[in-house]
C-alpha positions as CSV (number, residue, x, y, z in Angstrom):
1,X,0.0,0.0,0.0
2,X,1.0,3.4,-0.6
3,X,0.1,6.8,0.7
4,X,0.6,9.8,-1.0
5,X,0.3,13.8,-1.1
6,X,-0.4,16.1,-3.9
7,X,-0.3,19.9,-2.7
8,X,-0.6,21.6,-6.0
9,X,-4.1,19.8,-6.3
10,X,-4.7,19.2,-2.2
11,X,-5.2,15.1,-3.5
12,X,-4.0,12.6,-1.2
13,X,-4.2,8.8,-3.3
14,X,-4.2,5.6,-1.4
15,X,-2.7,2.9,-3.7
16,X,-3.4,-0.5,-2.9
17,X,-1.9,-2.2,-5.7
18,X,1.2,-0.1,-7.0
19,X,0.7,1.0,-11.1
20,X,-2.9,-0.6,-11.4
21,X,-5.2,0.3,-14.2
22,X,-8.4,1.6,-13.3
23,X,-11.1,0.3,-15.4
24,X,-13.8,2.3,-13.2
25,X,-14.2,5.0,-10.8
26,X,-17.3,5.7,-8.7
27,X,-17.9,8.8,-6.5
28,X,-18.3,7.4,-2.8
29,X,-18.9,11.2,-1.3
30,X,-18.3,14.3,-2.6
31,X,-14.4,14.0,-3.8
32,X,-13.8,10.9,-2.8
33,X,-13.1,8.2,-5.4
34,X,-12.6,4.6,-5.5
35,X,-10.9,3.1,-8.6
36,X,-11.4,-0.6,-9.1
37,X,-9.6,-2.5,-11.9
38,X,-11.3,-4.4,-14.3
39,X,-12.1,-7.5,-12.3
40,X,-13.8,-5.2,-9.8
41,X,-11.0,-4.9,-7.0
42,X,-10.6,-2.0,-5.1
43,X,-7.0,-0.8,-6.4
44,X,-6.9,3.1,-4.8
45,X,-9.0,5.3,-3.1
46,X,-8.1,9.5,-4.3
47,X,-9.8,12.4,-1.7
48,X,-10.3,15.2,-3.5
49,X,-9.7,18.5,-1.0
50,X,-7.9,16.6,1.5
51,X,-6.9,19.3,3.5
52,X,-10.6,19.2,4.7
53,X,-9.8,15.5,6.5
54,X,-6.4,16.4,7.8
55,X,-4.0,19.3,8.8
56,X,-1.8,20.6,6.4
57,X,1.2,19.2,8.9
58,X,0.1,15.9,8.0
59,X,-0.3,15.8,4.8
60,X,3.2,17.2,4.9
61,X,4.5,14.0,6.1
62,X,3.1,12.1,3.4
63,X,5.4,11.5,0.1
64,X,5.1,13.4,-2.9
65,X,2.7,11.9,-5.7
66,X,5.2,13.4,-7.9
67,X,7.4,9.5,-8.8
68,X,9.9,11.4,-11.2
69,X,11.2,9.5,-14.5
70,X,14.2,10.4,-16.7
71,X,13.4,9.9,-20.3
72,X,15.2,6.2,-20.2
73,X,12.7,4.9,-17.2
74,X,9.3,6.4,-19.5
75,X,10.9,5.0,-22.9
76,X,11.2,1.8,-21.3
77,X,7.6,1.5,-19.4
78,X,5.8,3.0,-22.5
79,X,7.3,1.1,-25.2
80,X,7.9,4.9,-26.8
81,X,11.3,6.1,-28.4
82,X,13.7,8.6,-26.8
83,X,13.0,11.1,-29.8
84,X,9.3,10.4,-29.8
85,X,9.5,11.5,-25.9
86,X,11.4,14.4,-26.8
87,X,9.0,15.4,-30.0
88,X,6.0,15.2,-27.3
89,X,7.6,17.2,-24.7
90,X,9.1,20.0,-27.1
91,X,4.9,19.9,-29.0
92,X,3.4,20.5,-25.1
93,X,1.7,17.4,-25.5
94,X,3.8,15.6,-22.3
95,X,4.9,18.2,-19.5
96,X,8.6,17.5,-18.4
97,X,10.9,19.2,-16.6
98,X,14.7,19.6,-17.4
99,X,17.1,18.5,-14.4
100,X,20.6,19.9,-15.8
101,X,21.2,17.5,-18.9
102,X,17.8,15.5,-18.6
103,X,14.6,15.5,-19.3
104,X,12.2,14.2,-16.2
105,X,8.5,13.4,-16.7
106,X,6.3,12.9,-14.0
107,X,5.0,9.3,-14.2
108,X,1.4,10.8,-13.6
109,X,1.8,12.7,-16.5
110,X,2.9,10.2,-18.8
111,X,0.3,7.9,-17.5
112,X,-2.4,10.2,-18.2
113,X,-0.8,10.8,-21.7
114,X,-1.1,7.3,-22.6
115,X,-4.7,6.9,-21.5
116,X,-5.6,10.0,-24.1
117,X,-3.7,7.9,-26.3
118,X,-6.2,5.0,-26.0
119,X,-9.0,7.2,-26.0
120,X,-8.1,7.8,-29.9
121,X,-7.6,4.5,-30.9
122,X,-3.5,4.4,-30.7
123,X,-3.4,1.5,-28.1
124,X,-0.6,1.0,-25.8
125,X,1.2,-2.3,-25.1
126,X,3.2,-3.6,-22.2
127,X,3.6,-3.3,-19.0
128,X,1.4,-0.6,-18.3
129,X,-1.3,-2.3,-20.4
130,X,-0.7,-5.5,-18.0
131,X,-0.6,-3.5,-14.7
132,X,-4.2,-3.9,-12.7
């Protein structure tokens, strides 16, 4: 299980099983979300305004939501070229941020870049595809 903190969107994620897929997501309360996978297991629970549940010393103690991957790490879990990562991140289409030689993408966002992917017909294969 992991706990974990997002100040820039006050979102605190409970993962029960690390990199799973969610299939579906149903609204428990008002910003609070359960995400099952596609055999209907409860993989993470988000909270939506979580400074609402728990001071903002707390949530300090939490880790950062924000798992960091150089291009090498993303290339390899997304099946996707170097320069193809590069391309997306020079067009705007996958946010990154440059750590003295190296480009670092958040896996969040490339996550979320893959699942608009889908959503358009391109597919995605591996080990992302398997996870859940």
């Amino acid at each position: 299980m992991k706990i974990t903190y997002d100040p820039g969107v006050d979102a605190l994620a409970i993962q029960f099983v690390e990199r799973a897929r969610s299939a579906h997501t149903k609204e428990m309360g008002d910003g609070i979300h359960f995400d099952y996978n596609t055999r209907g297991k409860l993989v993470a629970i988000e909270i939506l305004d979580a400074s609402r549940f728990a001071s903002a010393e707390a949530l300090g103690k939490l880790d950062s939501a924000r798992e960091m991957l150089t291009l090498s790490e993303a290339s390899e879990e997304s099946e996707l070229e170097h320069d193809t990562l590069r391309k997306l991140i020079h067009n705007g289409r996958l946010p990154a941020e440059k750590q003295g030689r190296d480009w670092m993408v958040s896996r969040a966002d490339l996550l979320t870049y893959l699942d608009s992917r889908d959503r358009r017909g391109g597919g995605r294969k591996g080990q992302l595809a398997k996870a859940g």
